[in-house]
Backbone bond lengths (Angstrom), bond angles and torsions (degrees), N, CA, C in turn:
res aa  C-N    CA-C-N  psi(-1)  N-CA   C-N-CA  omega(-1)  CA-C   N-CA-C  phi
1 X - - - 1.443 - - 1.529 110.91 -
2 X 1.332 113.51 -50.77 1.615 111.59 -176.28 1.917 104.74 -65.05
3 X 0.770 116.11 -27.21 1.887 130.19 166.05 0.626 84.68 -26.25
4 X 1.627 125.12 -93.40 1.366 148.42 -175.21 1.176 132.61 -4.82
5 X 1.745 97.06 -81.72 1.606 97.23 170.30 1.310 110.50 -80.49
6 X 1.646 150.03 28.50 1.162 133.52 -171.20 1.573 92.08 -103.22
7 X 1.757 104.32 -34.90 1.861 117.76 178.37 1.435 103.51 -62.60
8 X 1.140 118.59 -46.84 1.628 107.69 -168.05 1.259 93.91 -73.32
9 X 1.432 154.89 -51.85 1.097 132.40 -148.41 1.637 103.94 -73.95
10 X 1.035 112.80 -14.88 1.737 129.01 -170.91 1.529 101.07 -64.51
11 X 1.902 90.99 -54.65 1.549 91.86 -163.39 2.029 95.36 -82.14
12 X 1.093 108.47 1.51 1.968 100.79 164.89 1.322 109.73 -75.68
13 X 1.499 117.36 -44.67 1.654 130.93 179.33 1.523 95.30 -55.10
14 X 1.614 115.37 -64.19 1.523 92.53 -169.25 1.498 127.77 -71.48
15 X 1.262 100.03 -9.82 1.945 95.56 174.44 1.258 97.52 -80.06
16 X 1.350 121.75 -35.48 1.998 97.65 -174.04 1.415 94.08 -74.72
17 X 0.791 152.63 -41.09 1.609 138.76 168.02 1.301 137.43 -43.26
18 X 1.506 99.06 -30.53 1.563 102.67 158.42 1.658 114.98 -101.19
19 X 1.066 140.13 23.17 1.334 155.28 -178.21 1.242 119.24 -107.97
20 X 1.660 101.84 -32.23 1.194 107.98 -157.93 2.034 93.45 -149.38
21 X 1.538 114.08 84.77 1.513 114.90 -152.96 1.621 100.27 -69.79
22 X 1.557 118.66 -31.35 0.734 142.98 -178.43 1.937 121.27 -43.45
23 X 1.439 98.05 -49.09 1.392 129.16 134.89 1.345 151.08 -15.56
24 X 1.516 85.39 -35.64 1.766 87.14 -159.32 1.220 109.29 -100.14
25 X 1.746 120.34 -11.41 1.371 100.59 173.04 1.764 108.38 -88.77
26 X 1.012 123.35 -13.99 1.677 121.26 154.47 1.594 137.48 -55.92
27 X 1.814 99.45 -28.73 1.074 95.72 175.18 1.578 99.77 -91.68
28 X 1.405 137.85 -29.60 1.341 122.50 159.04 1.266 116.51 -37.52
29 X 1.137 121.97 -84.09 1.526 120.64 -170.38 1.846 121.35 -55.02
30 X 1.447 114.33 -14.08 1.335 125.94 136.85 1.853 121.51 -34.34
31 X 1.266 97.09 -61.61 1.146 98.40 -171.68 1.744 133.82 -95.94
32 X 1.412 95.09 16.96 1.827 129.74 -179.83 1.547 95.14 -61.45
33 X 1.667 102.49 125.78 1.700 88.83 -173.59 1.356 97.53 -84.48
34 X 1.648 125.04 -0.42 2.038 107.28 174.58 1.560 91.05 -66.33
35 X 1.267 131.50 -33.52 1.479 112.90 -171.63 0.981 138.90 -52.82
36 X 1.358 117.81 5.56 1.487 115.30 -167.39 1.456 122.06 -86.36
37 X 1.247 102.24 -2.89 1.653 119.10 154.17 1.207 128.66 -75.31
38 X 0.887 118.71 -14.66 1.557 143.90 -178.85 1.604 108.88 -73.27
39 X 1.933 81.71 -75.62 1.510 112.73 -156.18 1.616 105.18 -64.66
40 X 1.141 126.56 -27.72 1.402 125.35 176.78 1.299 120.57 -66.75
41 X 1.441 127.30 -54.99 1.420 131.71 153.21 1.534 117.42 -27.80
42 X 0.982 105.92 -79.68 1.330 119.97 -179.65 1.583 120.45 -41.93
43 X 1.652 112.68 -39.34 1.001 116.70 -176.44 1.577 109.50 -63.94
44 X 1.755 105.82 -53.32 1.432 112.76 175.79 1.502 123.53 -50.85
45 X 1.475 123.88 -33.85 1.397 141.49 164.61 1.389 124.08 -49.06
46 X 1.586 103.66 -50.97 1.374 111.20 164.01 1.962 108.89 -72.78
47 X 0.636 158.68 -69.04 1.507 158.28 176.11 1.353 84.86 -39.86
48 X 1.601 141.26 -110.31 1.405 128.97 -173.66 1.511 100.94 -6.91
49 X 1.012 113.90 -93.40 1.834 110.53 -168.29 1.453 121.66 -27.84
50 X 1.207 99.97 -47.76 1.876 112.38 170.66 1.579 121.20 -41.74
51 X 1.079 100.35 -46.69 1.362 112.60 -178.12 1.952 114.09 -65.97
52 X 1.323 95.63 -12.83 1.555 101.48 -168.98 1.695 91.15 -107.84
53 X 1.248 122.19 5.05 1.338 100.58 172.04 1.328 153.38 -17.88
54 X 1.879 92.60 -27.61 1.564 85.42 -159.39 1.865 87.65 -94.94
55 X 1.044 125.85 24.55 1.574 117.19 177.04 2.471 93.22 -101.25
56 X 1.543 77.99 165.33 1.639 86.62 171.05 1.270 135.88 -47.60
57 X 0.936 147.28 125.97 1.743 143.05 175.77 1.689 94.37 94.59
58 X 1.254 117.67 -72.36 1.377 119.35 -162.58 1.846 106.16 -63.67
59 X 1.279 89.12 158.37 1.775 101.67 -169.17 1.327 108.26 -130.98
60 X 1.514 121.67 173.52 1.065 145.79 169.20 1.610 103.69 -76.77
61 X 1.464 111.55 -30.74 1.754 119.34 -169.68 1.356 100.01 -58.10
62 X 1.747 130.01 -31.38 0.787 135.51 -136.23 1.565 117.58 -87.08
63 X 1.735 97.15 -16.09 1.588 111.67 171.02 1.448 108.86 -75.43
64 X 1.463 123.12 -42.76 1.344 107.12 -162.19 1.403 127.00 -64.04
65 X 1.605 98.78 -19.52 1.274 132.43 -166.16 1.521 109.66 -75.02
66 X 1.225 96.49 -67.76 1.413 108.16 164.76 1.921 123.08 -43.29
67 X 0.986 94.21 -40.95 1.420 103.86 -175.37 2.114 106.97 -68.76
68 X 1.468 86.22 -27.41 1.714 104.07 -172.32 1.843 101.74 -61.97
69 X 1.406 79.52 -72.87 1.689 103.76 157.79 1.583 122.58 -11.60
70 X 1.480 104.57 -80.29 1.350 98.69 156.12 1.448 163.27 -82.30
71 X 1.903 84.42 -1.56 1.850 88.31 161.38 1.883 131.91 -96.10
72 X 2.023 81.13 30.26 1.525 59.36 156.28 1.530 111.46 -123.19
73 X 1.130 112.35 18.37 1.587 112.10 163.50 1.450 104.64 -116.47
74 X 1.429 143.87 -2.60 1.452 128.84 164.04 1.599 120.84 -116.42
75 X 1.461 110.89 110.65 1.641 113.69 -157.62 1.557 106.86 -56.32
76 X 1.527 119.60 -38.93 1.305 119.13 153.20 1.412 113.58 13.54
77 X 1.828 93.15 -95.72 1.644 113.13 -166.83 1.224 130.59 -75.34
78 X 1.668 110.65 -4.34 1.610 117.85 162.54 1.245 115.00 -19.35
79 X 1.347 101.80 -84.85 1.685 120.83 -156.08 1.107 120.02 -52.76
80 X 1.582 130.74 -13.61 1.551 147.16 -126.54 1.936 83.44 -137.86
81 X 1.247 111.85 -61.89 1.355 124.42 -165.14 1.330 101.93 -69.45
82 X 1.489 131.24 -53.52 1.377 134.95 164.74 1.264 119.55 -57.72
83 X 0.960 132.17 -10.79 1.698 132.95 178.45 1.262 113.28 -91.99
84 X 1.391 107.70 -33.05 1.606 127.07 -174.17 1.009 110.34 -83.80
85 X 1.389 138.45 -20.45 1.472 161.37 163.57 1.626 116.38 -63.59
86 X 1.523 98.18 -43.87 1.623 109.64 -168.19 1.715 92.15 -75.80
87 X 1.539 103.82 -58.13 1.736 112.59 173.85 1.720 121.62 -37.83
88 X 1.460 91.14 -46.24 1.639 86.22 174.04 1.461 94.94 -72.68
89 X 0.970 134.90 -89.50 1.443 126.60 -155.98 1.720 124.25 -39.63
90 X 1.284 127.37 -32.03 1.286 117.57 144.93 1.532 127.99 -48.64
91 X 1.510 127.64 -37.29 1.203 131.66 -173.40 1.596 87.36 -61.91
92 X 1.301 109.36 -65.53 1.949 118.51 -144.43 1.950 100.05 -54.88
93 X 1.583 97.10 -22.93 1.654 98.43 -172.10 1.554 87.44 -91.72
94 X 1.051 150.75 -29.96 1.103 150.03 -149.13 1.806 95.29 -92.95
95 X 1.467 111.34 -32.44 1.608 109.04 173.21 1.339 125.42 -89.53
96 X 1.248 92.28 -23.04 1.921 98.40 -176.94 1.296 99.65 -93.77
97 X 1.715 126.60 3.38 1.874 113.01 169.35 1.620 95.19 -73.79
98 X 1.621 94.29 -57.23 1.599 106.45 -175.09 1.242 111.71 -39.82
99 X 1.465 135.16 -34.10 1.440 114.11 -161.71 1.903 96.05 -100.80
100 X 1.390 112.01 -23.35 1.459 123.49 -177.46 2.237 92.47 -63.56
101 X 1.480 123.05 -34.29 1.306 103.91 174.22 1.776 108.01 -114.95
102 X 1.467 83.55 44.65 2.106 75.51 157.19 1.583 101.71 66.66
103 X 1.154 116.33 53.41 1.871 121.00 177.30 1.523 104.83 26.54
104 X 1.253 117.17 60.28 1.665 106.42 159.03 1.515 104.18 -113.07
């Protein structure tokens, strides 16, 4: 089961990587297994920070991110983080048809 969601979140990493080329050397080095010293801090930092959104610099963006961050080292947040990924990406194709035929 954890297989599972560890592949789908892989294959979420690689579509934002090809979506977004700009991307892809972040989501590589994202996914460096020395990083996981890194990626845990950071992940919690970003979520902490999130929560303070409503001050300057820091955002609300900063949870989802964070949360991204850390599911790929805690099997936990797979399933939750990859689903939410698939959801956004249906919406964004689901808005840019609509606006590609004139909002009908």
């Amino acid at each position: 089961m954890r297989d599972r969601h560890r592949r789908r979140l892989d294959r979420q990493l690689a579509a934002l990587a090809r979506r977004f080329p700009a991307l892809r050397g972040l989501v590589g080095l994202a996914e460096a297994r020395p990083g996981v010293i890194l990626r845990l801090p950071l992940g919690l930092l970003l979520v902490a920070g999130g929560f303070l959104g409503f001050l300057p610099i820091l955002g609300f963006w900063m949870i989802p991110l964070g949360l991204l961050i850390l599911a790929i080292d805690l099997p936990l947040l797979r399933p939750g983080v990859s689903a939410a990924m698939i959801r956004g990406r249906r919406r964004l194709a689901l808005w840019r048809r609509s606006r590609r035929n004139g909002g009908r």
